[in-house]
Structures are given as C-alpha cells and as structure tokens.
SENUDREN-911574 format. One record per residue: x, y, z of N, C-alpha, C, O in turn; residue in one letter. Coordinates in steps of 0.1 Angstrom, whole numbers, plus 5000, padded with zeros to 4 digits. Layout:
N
XYZXYZXYZXYZA...
***
This chain:
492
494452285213495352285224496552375222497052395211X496852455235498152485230499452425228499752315232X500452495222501852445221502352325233502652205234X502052445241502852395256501952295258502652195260X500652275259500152125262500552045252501151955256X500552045238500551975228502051885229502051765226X503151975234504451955237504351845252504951735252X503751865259503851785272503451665272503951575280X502351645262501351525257502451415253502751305257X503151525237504051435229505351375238506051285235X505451465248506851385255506451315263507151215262X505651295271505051175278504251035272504150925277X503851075260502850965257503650845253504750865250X503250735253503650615243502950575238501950515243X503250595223502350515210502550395212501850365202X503050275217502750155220501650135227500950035224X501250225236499450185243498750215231497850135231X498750315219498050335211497950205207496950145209X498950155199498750095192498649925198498949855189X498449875207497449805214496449825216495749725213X495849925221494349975217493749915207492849835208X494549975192493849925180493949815181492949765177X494949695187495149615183493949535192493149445188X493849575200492549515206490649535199489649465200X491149665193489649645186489549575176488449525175X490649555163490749425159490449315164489749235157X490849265177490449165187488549135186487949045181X488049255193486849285192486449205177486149095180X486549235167486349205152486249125151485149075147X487349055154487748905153486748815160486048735154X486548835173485048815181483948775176483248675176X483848925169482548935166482048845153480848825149X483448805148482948695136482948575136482548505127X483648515151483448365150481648305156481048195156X481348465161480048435163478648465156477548425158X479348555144478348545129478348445120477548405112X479948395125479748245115478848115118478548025110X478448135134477548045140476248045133475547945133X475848175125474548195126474248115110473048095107X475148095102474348045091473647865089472847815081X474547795100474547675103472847665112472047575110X472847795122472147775125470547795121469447785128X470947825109469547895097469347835093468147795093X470447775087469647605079469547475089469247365084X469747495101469347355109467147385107466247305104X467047555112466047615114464947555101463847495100X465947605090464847555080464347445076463447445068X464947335082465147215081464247125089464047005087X463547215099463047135114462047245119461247215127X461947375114461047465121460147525109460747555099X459047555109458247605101457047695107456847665119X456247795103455247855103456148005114457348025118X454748075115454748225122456048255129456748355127X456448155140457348165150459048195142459848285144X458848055133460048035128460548145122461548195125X459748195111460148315105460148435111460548525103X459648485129459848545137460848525138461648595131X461448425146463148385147464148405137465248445139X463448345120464648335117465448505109466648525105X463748635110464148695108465148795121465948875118X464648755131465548785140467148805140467948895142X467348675136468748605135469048675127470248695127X468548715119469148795103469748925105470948955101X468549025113468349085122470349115130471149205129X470248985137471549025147472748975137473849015141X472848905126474248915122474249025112475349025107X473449135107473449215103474249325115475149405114X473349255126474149405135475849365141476849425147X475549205136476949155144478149225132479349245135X477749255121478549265107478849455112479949495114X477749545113477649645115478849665127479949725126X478349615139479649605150481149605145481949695148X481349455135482749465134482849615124483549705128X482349615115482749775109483749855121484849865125X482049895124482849995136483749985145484350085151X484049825148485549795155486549815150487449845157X486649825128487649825123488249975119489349995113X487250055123487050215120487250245130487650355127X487250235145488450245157489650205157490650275159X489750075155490850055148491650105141492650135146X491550125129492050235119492250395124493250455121X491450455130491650585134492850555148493950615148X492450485156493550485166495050415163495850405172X495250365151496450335141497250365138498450345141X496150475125496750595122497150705138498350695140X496750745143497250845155498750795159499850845159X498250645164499950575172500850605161502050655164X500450575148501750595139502150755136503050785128X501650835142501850975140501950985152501651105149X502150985163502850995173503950945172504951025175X504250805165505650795162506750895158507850925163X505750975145506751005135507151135143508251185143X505851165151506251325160507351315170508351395172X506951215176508451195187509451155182510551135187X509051115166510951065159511651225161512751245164X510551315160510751435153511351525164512251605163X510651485175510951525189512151485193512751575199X513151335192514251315197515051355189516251355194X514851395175515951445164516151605170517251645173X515051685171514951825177516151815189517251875191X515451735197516551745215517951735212518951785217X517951635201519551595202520451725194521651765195X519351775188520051885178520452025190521152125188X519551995200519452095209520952115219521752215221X520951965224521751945232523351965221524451965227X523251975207524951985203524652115208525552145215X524252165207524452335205524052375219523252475220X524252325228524252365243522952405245522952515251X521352355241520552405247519452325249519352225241X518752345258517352285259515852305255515352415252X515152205256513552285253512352285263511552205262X512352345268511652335279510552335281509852375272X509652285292508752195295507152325281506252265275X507252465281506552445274506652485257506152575249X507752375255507952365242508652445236508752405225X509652585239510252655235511652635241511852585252X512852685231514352665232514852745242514752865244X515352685248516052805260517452795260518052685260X518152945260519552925255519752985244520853005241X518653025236518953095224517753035207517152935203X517753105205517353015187518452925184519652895189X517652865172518652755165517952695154517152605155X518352755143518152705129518052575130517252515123X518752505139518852365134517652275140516952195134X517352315156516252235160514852325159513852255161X514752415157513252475154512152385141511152335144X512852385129511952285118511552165125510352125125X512352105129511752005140510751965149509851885150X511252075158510352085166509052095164508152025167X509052275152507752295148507052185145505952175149X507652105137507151975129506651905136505551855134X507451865150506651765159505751785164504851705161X505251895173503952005176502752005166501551995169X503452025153502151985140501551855138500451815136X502851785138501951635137500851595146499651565145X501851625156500951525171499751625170498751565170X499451775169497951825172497151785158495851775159X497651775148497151745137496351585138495151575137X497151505141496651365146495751365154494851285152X496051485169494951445177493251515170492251455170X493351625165492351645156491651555148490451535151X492151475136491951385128491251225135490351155131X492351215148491451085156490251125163489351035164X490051235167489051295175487351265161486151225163X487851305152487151295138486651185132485651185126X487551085134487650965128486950855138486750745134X486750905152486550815161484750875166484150825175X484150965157482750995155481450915150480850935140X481250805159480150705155479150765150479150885151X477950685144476550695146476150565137476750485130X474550605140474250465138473850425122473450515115X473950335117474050245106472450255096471450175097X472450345088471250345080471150315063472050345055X469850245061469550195047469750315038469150415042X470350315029471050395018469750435004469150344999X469750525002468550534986469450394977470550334981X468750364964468350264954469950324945470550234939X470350434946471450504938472650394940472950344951X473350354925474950314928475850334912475550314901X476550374917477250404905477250274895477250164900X477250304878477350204870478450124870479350164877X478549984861479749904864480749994852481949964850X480350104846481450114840482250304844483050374837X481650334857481550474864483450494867483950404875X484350594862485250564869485550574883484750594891X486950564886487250574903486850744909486750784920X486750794897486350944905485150964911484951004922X484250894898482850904900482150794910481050814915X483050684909482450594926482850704936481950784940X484050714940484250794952483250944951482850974962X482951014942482051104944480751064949480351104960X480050964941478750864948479250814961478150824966X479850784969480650724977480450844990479850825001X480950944983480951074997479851134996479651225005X478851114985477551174988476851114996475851174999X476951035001476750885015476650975029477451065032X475850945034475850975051477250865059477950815049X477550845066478450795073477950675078478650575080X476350705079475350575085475350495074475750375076X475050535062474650485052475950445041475750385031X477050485044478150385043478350275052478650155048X478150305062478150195073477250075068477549955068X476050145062475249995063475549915047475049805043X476149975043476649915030477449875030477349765025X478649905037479849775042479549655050480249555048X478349665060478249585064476949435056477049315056X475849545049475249405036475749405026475449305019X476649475021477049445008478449465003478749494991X479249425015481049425013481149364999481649444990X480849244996481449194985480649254974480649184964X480249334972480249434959481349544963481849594953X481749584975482149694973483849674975484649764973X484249544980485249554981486149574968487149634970X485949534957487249554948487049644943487249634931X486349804945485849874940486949994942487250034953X487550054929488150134930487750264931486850294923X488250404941487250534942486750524954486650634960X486350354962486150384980487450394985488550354981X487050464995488250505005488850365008488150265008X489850365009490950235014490750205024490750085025X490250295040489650235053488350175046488150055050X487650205039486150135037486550005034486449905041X487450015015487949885013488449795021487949675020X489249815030489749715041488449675051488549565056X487749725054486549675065485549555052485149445053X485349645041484449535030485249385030484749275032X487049415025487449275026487649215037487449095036X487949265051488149205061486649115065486748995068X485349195063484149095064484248975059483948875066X485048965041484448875034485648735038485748625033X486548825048488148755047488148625052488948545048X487248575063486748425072486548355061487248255059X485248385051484948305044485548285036485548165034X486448335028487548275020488748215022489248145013X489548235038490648175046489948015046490847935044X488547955047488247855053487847775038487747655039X487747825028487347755014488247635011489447625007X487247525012488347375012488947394997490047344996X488547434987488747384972489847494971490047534959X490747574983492047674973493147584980493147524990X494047614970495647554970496247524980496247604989X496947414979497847474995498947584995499047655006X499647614985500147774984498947854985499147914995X498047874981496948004982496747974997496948075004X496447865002495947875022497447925027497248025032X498347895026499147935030500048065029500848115037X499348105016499348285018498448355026498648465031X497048265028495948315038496448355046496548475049X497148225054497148215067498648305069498848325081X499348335064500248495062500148595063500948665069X498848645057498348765052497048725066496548835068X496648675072496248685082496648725095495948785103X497848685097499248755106499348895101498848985109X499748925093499849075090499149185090499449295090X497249085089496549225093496149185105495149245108X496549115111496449095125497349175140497149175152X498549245128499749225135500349405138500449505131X500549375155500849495161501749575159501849685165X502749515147503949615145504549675134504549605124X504949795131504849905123503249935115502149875119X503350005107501950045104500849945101501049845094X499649975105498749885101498549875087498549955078X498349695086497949685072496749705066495949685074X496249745054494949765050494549665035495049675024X493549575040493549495029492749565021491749605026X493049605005492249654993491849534986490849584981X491849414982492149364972492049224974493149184974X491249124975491548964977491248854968490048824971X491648794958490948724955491748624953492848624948X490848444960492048364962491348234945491548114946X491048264939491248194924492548154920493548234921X492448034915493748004906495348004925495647934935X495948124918497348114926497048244937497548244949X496248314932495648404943495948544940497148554936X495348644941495748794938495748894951494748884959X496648994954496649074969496949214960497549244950X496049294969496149474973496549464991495749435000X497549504990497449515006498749655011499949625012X498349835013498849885019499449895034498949835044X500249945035500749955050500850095052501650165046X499950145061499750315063498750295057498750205049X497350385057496350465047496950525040497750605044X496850505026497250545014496550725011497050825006X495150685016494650805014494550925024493751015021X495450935038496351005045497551025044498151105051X498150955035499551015033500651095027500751095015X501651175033501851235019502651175008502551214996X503251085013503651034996503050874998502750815008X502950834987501950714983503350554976503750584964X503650484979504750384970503750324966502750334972X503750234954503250144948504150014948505150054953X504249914947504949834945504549714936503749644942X504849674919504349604912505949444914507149474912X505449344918506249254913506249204906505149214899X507249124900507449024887506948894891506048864899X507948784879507748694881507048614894506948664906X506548504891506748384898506048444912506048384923X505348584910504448604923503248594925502648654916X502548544933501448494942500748494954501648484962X499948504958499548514972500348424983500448454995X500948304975502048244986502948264991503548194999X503348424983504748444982504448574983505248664978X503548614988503248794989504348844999505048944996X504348785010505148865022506148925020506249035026X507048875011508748865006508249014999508849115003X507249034990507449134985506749284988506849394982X505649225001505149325008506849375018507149495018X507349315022508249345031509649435023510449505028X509449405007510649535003509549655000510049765000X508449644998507649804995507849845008507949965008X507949785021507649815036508849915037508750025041X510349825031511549915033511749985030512650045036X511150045017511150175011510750295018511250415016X509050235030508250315030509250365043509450485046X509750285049510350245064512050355064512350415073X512750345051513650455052513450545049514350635049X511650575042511750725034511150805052511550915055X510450725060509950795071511450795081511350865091X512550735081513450765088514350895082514850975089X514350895071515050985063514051155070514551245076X513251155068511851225075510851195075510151155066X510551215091509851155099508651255098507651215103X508551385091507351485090506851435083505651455085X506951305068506651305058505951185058506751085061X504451135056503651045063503950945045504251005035X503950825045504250725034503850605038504250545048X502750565029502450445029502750355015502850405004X502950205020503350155010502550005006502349915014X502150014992501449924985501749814980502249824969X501549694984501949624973500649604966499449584970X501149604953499949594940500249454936501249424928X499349354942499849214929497949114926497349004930X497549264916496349194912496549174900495849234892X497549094894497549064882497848924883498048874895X498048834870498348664873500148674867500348654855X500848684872502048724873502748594862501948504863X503548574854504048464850504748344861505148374872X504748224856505448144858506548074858507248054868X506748044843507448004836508348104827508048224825X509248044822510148154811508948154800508548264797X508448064794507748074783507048224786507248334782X505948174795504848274801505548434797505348494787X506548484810507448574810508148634794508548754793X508248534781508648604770507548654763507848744755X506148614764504748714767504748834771505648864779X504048914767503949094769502449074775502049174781X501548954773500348944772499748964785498749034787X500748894796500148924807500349054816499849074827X501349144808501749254815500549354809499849434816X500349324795499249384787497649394794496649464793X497849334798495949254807496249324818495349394823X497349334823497249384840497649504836498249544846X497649624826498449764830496649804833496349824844X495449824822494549884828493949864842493149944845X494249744852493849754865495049834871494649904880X495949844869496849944877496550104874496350194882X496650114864495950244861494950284870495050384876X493850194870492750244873492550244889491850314895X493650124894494050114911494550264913493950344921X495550304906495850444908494850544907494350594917X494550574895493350684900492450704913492150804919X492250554914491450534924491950594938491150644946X493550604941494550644949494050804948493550874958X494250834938494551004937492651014939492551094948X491250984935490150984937489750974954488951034961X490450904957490050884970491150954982490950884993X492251054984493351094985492451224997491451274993X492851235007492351345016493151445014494251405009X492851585015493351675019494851705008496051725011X494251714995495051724984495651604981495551504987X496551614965497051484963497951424970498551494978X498251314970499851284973500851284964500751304952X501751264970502951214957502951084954503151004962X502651064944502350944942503550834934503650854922X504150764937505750644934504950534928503950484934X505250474915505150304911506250294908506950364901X506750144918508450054910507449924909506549854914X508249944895508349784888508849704893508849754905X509349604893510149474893510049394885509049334881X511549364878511949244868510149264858509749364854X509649174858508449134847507449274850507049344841X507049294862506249414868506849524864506149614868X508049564858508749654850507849654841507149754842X507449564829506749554817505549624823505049714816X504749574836503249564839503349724841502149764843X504149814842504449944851504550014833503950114829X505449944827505550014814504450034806504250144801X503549944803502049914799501350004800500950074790X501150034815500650124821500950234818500050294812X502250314820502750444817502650464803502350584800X502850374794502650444780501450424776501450414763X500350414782498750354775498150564778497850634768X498150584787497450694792497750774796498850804792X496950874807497150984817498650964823499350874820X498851044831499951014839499950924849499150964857X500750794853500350684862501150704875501350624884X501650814873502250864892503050944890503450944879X503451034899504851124896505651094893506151134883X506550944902507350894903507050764890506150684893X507550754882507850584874509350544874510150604868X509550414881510650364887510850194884510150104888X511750204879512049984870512949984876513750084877X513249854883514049824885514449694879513549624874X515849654880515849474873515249454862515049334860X514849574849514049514844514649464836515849484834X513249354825513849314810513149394799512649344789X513149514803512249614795511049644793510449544797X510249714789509449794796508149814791507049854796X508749764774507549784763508049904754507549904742X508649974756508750084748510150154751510550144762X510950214740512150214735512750374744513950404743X512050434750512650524753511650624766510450594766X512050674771511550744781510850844782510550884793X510250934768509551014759508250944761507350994768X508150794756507050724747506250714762505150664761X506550754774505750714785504850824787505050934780X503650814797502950954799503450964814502850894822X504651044818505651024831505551194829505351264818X505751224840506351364842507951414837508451424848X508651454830509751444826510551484836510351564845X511851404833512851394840512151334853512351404863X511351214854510251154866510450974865509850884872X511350964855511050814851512350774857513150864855X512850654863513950634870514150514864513150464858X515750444865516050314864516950294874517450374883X517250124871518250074884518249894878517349814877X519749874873519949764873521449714878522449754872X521349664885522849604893523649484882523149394876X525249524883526049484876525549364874525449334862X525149254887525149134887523749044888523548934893X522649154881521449104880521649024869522549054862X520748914865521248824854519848894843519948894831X519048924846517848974836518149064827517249104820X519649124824520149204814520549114807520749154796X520948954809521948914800520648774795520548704785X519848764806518948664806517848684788517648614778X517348794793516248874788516848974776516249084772X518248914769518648984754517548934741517148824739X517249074733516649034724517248954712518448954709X516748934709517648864696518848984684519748934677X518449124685519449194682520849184689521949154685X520349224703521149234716521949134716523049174717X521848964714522448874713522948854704523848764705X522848884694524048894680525149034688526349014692X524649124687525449224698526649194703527849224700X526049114713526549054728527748944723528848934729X527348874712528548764708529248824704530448814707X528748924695530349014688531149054699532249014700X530649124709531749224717532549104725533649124731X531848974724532448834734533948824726535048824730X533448824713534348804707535848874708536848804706X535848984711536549094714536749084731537549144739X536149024732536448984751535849154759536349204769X534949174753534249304763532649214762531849154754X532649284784531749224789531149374794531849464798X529549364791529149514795527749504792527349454782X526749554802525349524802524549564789524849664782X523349464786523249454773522349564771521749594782X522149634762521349754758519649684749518649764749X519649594743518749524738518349404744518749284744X516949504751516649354759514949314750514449354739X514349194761513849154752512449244748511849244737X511949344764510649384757511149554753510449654757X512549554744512849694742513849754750513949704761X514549854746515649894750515849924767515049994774X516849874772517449884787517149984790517750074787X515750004799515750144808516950214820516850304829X517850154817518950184825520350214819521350234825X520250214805520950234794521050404793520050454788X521950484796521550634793520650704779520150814776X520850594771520450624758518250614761517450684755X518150554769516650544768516050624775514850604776X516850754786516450874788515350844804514550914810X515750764805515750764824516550774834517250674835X516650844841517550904854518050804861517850814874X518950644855519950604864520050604880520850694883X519550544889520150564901520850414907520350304906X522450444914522950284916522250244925521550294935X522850084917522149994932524149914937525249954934X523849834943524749744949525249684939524549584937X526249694933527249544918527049444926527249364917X526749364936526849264938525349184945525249074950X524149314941523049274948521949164942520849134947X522749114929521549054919520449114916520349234915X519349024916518149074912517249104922516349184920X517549024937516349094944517549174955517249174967X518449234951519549314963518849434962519149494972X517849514951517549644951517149694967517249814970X516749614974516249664989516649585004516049545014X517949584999518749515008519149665020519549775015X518949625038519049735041520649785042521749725043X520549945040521850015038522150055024522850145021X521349975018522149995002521650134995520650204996X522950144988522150304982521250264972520850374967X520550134966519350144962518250164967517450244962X518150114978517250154990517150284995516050315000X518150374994518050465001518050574986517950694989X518150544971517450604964516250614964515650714962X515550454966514050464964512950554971511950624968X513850514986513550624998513050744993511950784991X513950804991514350974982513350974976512351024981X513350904959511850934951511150894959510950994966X510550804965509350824968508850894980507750884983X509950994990509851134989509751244979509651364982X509751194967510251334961511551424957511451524951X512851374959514151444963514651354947514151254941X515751434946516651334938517551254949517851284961X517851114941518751054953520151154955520451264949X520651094964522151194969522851134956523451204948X522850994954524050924942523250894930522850774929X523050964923522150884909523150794901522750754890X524350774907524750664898525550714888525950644880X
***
C-alpha cells in the first residue's frame, strides 16, 4: 500500500471493531467446546448399549467429528490471535498518530490527507509519523500472513526427545507444515502444551484445548477453582492485549505462564517472577503489575511493541519457615531458564530484548537462575528482595552494568530477612540510635546496597513492599525504561 492509503486507513479505522472481531472468534471456540464435551458422554452411553459393524461405524465417526470439532477451535484461536495482535498495533500506530498531530499542531502545521506535513518540516512530528505509517502497514502485512488457513494433516512418526532443548523443539517445530502443526495441536495438545521452543500462539491454543477439562475437575481446591474461574475472565477478556495461556497446571495450589501481547512478536519481552504466598488464586494481583510495566513502557513509546509475562511455574513458599529455604527458589531457577530460552528459540524476526524482575522470594528464584548459566535476559531486575543467592553483581551471568535493584525505605523485607551477621550489625548501630537499611540479608548481601554492584533505581519511601508498581511512581516508570532498554531518567 502506499503512504497515503496506509495514512487514510490508520486515521479512520477503529481498533475496537478489531478487537471484537477476535473477541468473537474466541466466542466461536468457546462454542465449539461445549459441543465436544457432549461427545465423550456420548461414547460411553454407545459402548454400553451398542455393539457390532454399525456401532463402530458410528462410534468412529464421532471420533472423526470431535477431532474436527478440536481442529476448528485451533483455527478460531489462530484468527483470533492474528486479528489481536493487528487491533493492538493499530493501537500503538494511532497512539503514534495523535502524538505526531499534536506535535504538528504546536508548531502551526498540519498533515494532510496524504500523510505528509504541510507548512513546512519538523523534526519533531516526522519520527512519529514515520513510525505510525510503519506499524499499521507492517501489521497489515503480518495479519494478512497470519490469517492463511489450510487444512489439518497427519504429521511423520518424528518428535523431538524428552531431553531436546528449547532450540531444538522449535527447530522440529518449524520443520512442520502448518497443516501438520495444526493436526498436532489439535490430537495431541497435552504433550505439547508445556513444551518449551513452541511458539506461544501454538502453546496457548494446546492449553486453551485442555483448559474445560481442568476448570471442571471436582478434586482442585477452592483457591485453585477460583483462580480458574479468574484466569478464565482474562483469556476471555476484550481489554488491552490478549492474553496467551503458556503454562497450566492446577495440582496442589496451582501453577500459571500466562503473557499479555505475543511474546514472540515483540520487541521487548518483561518477565515477571513473584514471591511469596503466590498461586493460581492469587495470580491476577500479580499478572496486573507485569501488565503495568508493559502498559507504561508502550505509553512511554508507543513504536515499541512489549509484552508482559507472568512466570509462576514454580511452588512459591508459604510460610516463613518455607521462605528461609533457598530449596524452593533452587528447584524453580532451571524452569525459568529454560522458559526463557524457549522466549529467545521461539522469538520472530530477531531477538527481543528480553527483562526478568524478581519479587521479594522470586528475587532468589531470578538469582538462581542468573548465576547457574548462560545469560537469563538482558535486563536482571530484584526488587524488595531478601537476597538473591549470591554476594555481588559479578557472580551473575547478567550483561554488565544490566543487573538492577529497587528497595523502598519502608519495605519491611530488609529488616525482616537480616542474616544473622546483619542482625548483630543492626543491634549495634540501634544502639547508637542509627536506623539505615540492612546490608546483610538473609540469602546474601542487599542487591540494593551500592556495595553489591547493581544499578539502584528509586522506588516510592513510602511504597512498602508491593508499592514498586503503584501508578505514577518513579518505580514504575523505571521498570518501564529497562524493560525498554533506556536507563531510567532517576536511578536513585
């Protein structure tokens, strides 16, 4: 297309019809499964009461149509997802488009109907503009791509081993016809959903299959149904970016992977690890601050596409006891590792930038991680923590000068979480009547201490422990920043 069409498109269109569209092919989805659920009831009435030639005519029939009813939702959730992604980049283009005009209009000029400045140049609204013009034909290319059916075919005997990494699934993965992914998500989601290396649209269509049968399982928790029925609203739900479930398993207290934006379209990637006392019942609270990170880094710039993760496949502590354990941060750093790779293995059109923040105990689960291996994101970012595992900002495999801290005057996990040096420490200086955040915490020295060689950025003195993403705050609006890329404007 050209400019001048491309320009006419983006000023007239509204991404709210887009994004009803998808919202209705979800709809479709939804459809199509309360009438595959009919069919297993009606298999075993079959086997029960029908026998010989006919029966197994029929009952392979039936087999037959919820295979295709399974096939169907696929492809509802892969319109879905393409027409998602577009509305949300239409967003970002017309953010880009009303920041351009307004920049136009200080400076006495206009843009006219086919996309060029009249009245003169101007440094200030051209980056913009250009920007907006790029997104929206870029999107419509990519939806045009993404919205290319065909039909659903049996795959060769080939699958990668259980012990293949995320590179080498996703390489097996794209050696796949389109058909022949198709027909794999649709017989055999529950192998592939926790499978790190498939694309995150695939992962989300594998768990969304398996997602009925596990919302309805009499024997989980009433916190675990009640995270269901949460996390059911949200990938249901028409506003800001679509969610994409990676990740489900409702055992015990329950575990979630759940992005907002395609991770593997975007240019920068957030992670988000919580601490304590988290669970599938209590996911939302902490999907909703990775949301705000991703939500001021795209206000901050709107060219710069960011999706945001929350990671809580680990069994989080409970109790204080649990919490003075390293054991369970220890057990969960190799799935985050390997969730990440999986990020950067499955990532379109070059890497992203890739952000993990800790939180409080998920500080440790983030530290684990960063000092076991490879490099675990550009960005490594604790916040609240009670330390990290390791004494200094060297001992990590971090990009230098890449590793961030943030602890607010009035978080209690500095004074909570003293090691026992720290608290011999802490009484002396009491003694002397100086009060000042402790340097010796319990899993190793204060990543927010200048001495342990991480880049400080403030948060709010008065935000406690969960104020880091309170809106307005310059914690918030540092996180923004890294996980753009930028140094914050105040590091504190």
């Amino acid at each position: 297309m050209t400019a001048e069409t491309v320009y006419l498109r983006l000023r007239t269109t509204d991404p709210s019809r887009w994004h009803a569209l998808a919202a209705a092919w979800r709809r479709w989805a939804t459809l199509a499964g309360h009438l595959a659920a009919e069919l297993p009831p009606l298999l075993a009435r079959f086997a029960g009461a029908w026998s010989g030639t006919a029966a197994r005519a029929a009952t392979d029939r039936l087999h037959r149509l919820g295979r295709g009813l399974a096939v169907f939702r696929v492809l509802c959730w892969q319109a879905d997802q393409a027409i998602s992604e577009f509305a949300t980049s239409l967003d970002r283009a017309r953010a880009l488009l009303s920041r351009a005009a307004a920049a136009a209009a200080r400076g006495g000029l206009t843009i006219a109907d086919d996309g060029t400045l009249r009245g003169g140049p101007s440094a200030a609204v051209t980056p913009d503009l250009t920007a907006a013009l790029t997104a929206a034909d870029r999107a419509d290319a990519t939806a045009v791509a993404g919205l290319s059916f065909g039909p659903a075919e049996p795959p060769g005997p080939a699958r990668p081993s259980c012990t293949a990494t995320p590179a080498e699934v996703h390489r097996w993965w794209s050696g796949l016809t389109p058909g022949e992914q198709r027909w794999l998500l649709a017989t055999e989601p529950g192998w592939l959903a926790p499978l790190d290396g498939i694309p995150a649209a695939d992962r989300d269509a594998a768990n969304r299959l398996l997602f009925d049968d596990r919302r309805v399982r009499p024997a989980a928790a009433h916190g675990v149904q009640h995270g269901l029925d949460t996390l059911t609203d949200t990938l249901a739900s028409e506003d800001g970016p679509r969610a994409y479930l990676l990740r489900l398993d409702t055992s015990g207290e329950g575990r979630v992977v759940v992005a907002l934006g395609d991770p593997d379209r975007a240019g920068n990637v957030l992670t988000h690890v919580p601490g304590m006392t988290s669970d599938l019942a209590s996911f939302n609270g902490e999907l909703t601050r990775a949301a705000r990170v991703a939500a001021r880094a795209t206000e901050v710039d709107p060219a710069a596409s960011t999706s945001a993760v929350l990671w809580l496949d680990y069994d989080a502590p409970d109790f204080v006891d649990e919490a003075a354990s390293a054991g369970q941060a220890t057990r969960a750093a190799p799935a985050l590792s390997r969730f990440q790779e999986g990020l950067r293995a499955g990532h379109q059109a070059g890497p992203a930038h890739q952000t993990v923040v800790g939180h409080s105990y998920g500080s440790l689960v983030v530290g684990r991680a960063a000092a076991s291996g490879e490099n675990l994101a550009d960005e490594v970012v604790f916040v609240g923590s009670p330390g990290v595992g390791v004494n200094s900002a060297a001992q990590l495999h971090a990009p230098p000068g890449h590793v961030w801290s943030s602890t607010s005057g009035s978080d209690v996990i500095q004074y909570a979480a003293v090691s026992p040096r720290g608290l011999a420490e802490e009484l002396t200086r009491a003694g002397f009547g100086v009060v000042e955040p402790e340097r010796h915490l319990w899993f190793g020295e204060n990543p927010s201490d200048p001495q342990f060689g991480a880049r400080v950025f403030a948060s709010r003195p008065g935000g406690g422990h969960l104020g880091y993403w309170d809106p307005g705050s310059r914690s918030l609006d540092a996180l923004a920043a890294i996980t753009l890329g930028r140094p914050p404007v105040d590091n504190g």
